[in-house]
C-alpha positions as a printed NumPy array, in Angstrom:
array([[  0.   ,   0.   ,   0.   ],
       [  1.066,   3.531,  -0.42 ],
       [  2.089,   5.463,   2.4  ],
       [ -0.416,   8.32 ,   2.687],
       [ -2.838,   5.553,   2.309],
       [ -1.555,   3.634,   4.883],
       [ -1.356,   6.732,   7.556],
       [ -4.826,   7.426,   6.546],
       [ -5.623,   3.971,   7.615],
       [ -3.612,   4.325,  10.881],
       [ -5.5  ,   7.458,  11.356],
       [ -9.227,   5.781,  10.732],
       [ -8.083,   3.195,  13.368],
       [ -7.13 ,   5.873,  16.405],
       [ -9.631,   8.045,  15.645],
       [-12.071,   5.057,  16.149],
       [-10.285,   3.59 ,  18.979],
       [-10.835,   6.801,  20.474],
       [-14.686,   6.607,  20.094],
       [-15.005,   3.128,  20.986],
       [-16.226,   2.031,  24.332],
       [-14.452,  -0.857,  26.298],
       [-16.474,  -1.255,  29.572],
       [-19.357,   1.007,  29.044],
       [-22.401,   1.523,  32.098],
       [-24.664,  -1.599,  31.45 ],
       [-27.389,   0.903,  30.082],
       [-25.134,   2.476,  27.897],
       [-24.477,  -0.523,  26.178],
       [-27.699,  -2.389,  25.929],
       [-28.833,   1.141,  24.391],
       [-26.062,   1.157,  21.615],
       [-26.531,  -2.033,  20.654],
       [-30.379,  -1.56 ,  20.541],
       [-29.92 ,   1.33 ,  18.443],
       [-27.248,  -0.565,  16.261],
       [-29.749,  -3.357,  15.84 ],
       [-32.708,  -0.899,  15.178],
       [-31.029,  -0.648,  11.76 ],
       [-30.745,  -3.994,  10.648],
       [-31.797,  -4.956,   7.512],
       [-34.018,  -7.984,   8.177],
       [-36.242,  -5.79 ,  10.97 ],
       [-37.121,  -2.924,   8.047],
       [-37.761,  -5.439,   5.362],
       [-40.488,  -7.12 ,   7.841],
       [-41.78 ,  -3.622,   8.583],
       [-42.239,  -2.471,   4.95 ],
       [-43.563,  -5.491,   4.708],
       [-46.238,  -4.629,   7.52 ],
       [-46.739,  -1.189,   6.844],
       [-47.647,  -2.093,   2.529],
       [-50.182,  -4.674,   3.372],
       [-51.487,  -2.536,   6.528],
       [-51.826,   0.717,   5.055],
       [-53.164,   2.959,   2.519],
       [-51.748,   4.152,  -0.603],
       [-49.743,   7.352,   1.246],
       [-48.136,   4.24 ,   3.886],
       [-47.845,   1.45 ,   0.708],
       [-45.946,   4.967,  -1.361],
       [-43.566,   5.242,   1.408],
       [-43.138,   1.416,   2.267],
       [-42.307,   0.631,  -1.614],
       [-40.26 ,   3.699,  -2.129],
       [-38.32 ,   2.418,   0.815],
       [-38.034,  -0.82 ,   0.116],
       [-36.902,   0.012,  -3.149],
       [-34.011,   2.011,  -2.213],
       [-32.944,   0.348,   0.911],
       [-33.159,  -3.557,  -1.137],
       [-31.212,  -1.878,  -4.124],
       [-28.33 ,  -0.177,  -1.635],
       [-28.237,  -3.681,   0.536],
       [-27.202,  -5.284,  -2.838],
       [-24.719,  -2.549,  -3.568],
       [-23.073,  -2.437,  -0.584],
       [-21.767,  -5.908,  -0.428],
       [-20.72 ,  -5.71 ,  -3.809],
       [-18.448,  -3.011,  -2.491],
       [-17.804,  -4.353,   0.704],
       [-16.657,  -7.676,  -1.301],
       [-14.146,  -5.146,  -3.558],
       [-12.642,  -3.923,  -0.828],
       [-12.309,  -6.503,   1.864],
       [-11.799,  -4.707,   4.679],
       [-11.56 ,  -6.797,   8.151],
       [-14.05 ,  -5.456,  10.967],
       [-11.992,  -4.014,  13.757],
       [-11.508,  -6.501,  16.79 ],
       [-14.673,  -6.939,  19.116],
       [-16.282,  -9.063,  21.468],
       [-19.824,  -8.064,  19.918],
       [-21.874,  -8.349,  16.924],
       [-20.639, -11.826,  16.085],
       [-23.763, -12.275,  14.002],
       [-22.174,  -9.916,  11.894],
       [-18.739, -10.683,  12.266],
       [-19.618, -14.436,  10.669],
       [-21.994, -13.629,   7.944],
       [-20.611,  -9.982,   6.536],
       [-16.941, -10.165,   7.749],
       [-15.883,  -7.048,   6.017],
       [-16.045,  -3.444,   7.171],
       [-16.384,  -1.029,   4.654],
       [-18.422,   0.762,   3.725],
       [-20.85 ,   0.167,   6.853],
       [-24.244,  -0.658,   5.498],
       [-25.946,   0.628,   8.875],
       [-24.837,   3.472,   7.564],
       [-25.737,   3.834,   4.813],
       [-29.445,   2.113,   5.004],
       [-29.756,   4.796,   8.117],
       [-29.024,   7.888,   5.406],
       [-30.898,   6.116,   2.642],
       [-33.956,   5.909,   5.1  ],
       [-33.592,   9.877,   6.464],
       [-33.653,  10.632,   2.447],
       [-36.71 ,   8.665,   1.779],
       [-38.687,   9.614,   5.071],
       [-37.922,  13.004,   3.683],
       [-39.295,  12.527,   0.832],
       [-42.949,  12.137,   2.421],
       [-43.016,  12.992,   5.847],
       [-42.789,  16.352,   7.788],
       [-39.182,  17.933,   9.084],
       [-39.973,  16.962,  12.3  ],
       [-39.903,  13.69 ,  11.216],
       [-37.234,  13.805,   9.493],
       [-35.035,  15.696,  12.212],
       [-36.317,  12.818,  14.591],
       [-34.747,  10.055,  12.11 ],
       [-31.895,  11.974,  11.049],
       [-30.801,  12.049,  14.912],
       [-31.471,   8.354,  14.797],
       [-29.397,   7.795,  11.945],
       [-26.125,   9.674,  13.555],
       [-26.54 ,   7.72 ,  16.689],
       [-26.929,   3.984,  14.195],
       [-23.37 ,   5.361,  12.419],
       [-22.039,   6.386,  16.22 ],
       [-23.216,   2.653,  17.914],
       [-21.373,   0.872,  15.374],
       [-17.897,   2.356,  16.059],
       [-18.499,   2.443,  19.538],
       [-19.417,  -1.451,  19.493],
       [-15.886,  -1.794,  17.53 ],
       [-18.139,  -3.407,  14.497],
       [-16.558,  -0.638,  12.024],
       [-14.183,   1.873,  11.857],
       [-15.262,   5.511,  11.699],
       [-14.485,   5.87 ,   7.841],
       [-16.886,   2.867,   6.872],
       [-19.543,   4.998,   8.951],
       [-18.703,   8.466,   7.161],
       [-18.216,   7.089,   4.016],
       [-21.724,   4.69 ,   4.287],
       [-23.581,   7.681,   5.051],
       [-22.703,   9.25 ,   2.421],
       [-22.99 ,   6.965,  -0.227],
       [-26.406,   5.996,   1.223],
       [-27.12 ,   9.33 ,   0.517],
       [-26.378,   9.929,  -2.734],
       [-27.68 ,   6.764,  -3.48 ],
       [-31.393,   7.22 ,  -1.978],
       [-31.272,  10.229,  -3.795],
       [-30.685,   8.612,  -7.133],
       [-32.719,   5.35 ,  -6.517],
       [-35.754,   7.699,  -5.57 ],
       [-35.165,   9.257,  -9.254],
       [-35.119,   5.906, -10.969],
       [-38.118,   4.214,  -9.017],
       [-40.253,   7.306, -10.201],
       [-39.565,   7.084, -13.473],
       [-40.011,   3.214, -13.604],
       [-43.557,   4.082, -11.839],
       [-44.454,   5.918, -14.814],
       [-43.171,   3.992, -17.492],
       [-44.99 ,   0.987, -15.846],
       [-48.566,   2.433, -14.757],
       [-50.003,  -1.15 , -13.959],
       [-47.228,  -1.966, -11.696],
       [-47.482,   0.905,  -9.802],
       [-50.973,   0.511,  -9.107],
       [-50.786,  -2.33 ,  -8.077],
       [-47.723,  -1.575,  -5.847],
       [-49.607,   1.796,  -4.388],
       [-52.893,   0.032,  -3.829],
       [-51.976,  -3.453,  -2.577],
       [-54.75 ,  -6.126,  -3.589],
       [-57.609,  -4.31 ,  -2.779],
       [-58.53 ,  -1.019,  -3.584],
       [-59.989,   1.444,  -0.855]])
């Protein structure tokens, strides 16, 4: 590797061994790691889920447009994360990630945590948005602290998730109006109200 790459690197891993937290308060921790598991991927895809067959067209909008971007940007980000290989940093938690995703960057938290704040602010109030947006920092924040990524996977997963809502959000409107019968059926479920 080249040098300034390599003192970048040695800089990513101080700067998150400086955030990490090695013998937290028992609260502390259970609420980092519930925040940090808040943004797992399996939890939103059974709440879309919910939410499309539960709700009216405004809920079913929001739950496709989500599921849309988030499903997309879960794809992309292990093609990147299996590009770039990166080892998680050492840690006694999140083994369920450290088995089945080994690799650190970019941190799809992250990113899925941006991609949501983009798409909930695509339908929903700035109150709303300021509420998940604060939710979002602390999912990028919990996953340093818990030592399951380094601070640049965070920084950079945000914003690619981002950028990437932002674009995904662009392509699934278009699709909805070059395909009229899929998106009815999509925005109004099975039955119509």
């Amino acid at each position: 590797m080249k040098p300034f790459l390599l003192r970048l690197l040695s800089l990513d891993e101080r700067l998150s061994a400086g955030l990490a937290l090695d013998s937290p308060p028992k609260a502390v921790e259970l609420f980092l790691k519930f925040i940090s598991h808040s943004c797992d991927s399996w939890y939103w895809l059974v709440g879309l889920l919910l939410v499309w067959l539960l709700a009216g067209q405004n809920g079913k909008e929001i739950a496709v447009s989500m599921g849309f971007v988030t499903g997309f940007l879960a794809i992309t980000i292990l093609l990147i994360k299996f590009l770039f290989r990166r080892p998680r940093p050492e840690g006694d938690w999140g083994q369920v990630y450290r088995v089945n995703d080994p690799h650190s960057f970019p941190s799809g938290h992250a990113a899925r945590a941006t991609a949501i704040v983009v798409v909930v602010a695509r339908f929903l109030p700035w109150w709303v948005v300021l509420i998940v947006a604060v939710w979002a920092i602390l999912v990028g924040y919990s996953r340093v602290a818990l030592k399951v990524h380094y601070l640049s996977d965070v920084l950079f997963g945000f914003l690619f998730g981002a950028i990437f809502a932002i674009g995904m959000l662009w392509i699934f409107a278009r699709l909805m109006q070059i395909f009229p019968k899929i998106a009815r059926f999509l925005l109004q479920g099975f039955w119509r109200r």
